[in-house]
C-alpha positions, -999 to 999 in steps of 0.1 A, spaced: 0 0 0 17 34 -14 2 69 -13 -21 64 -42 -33 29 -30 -45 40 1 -66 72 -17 -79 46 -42 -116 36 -35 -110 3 -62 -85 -19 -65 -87 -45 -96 -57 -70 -97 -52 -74 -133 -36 -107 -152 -3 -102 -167 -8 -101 -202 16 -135 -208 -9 -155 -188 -47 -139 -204 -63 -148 -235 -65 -122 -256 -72 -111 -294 -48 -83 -311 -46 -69 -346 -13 -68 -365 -2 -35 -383 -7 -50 -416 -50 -57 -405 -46 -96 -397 -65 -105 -365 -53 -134 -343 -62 -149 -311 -35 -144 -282 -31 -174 -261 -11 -174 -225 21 -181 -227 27 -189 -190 6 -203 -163 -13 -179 -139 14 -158 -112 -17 -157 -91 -42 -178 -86 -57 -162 -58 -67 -127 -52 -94 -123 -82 -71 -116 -107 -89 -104 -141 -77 -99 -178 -93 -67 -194 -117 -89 -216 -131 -104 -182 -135 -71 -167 -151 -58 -191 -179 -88 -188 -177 -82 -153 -190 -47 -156 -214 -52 -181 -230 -79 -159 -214 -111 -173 -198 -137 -159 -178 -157 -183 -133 -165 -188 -118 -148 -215 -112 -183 -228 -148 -181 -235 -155 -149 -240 -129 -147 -272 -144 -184 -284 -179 -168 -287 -163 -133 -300 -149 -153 -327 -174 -177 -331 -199 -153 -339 -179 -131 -361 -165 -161 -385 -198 -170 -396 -190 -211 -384 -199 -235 -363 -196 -269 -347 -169 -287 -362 -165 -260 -389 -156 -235 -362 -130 -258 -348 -113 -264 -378 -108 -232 -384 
């Protein structure tokens, strides 16, 4: 606990970005799924990525694991075992 900490009314623990699921754009427009690269530093102490967050705020309660699967899902026009394949 610092200075700011202890005027802060919220604190949200956020995931490192090596251990979240994630989605990201290149510079060139291709769109690819991010997938952790480490295991979780924390696994207690409610530790959130910014896609669960996000769903957390707007009432949702879902991983980002799932959150991106029905993101893309939705958005590639497949499903089933058409959606896995691709």
């Amino acid at each position: 606990m610092d200075e700011t900490a202890r005027l802060c009314h919220w604190h949200v623990p956020a995931a490192h970005f090596l251990e979240s699921w994630s989605d990201a754009r290149a510079h060139d427009g291709t769109a690819s799924i991010v997938q952790p690269l480490i295991a979780p530093l924390y696994e207690q102490g409610g530790v959130r990525s910014a896609h669960e967050l996000v769903a957390s705020l707007a009432g949702e309660s879902a991983s980002a694991y799932e959150l991106l699967r029905a993101q893309w899902s939705a958005n590639s026009g497949k499903s089933g075992a058409d959606f896995e394949a691709f």
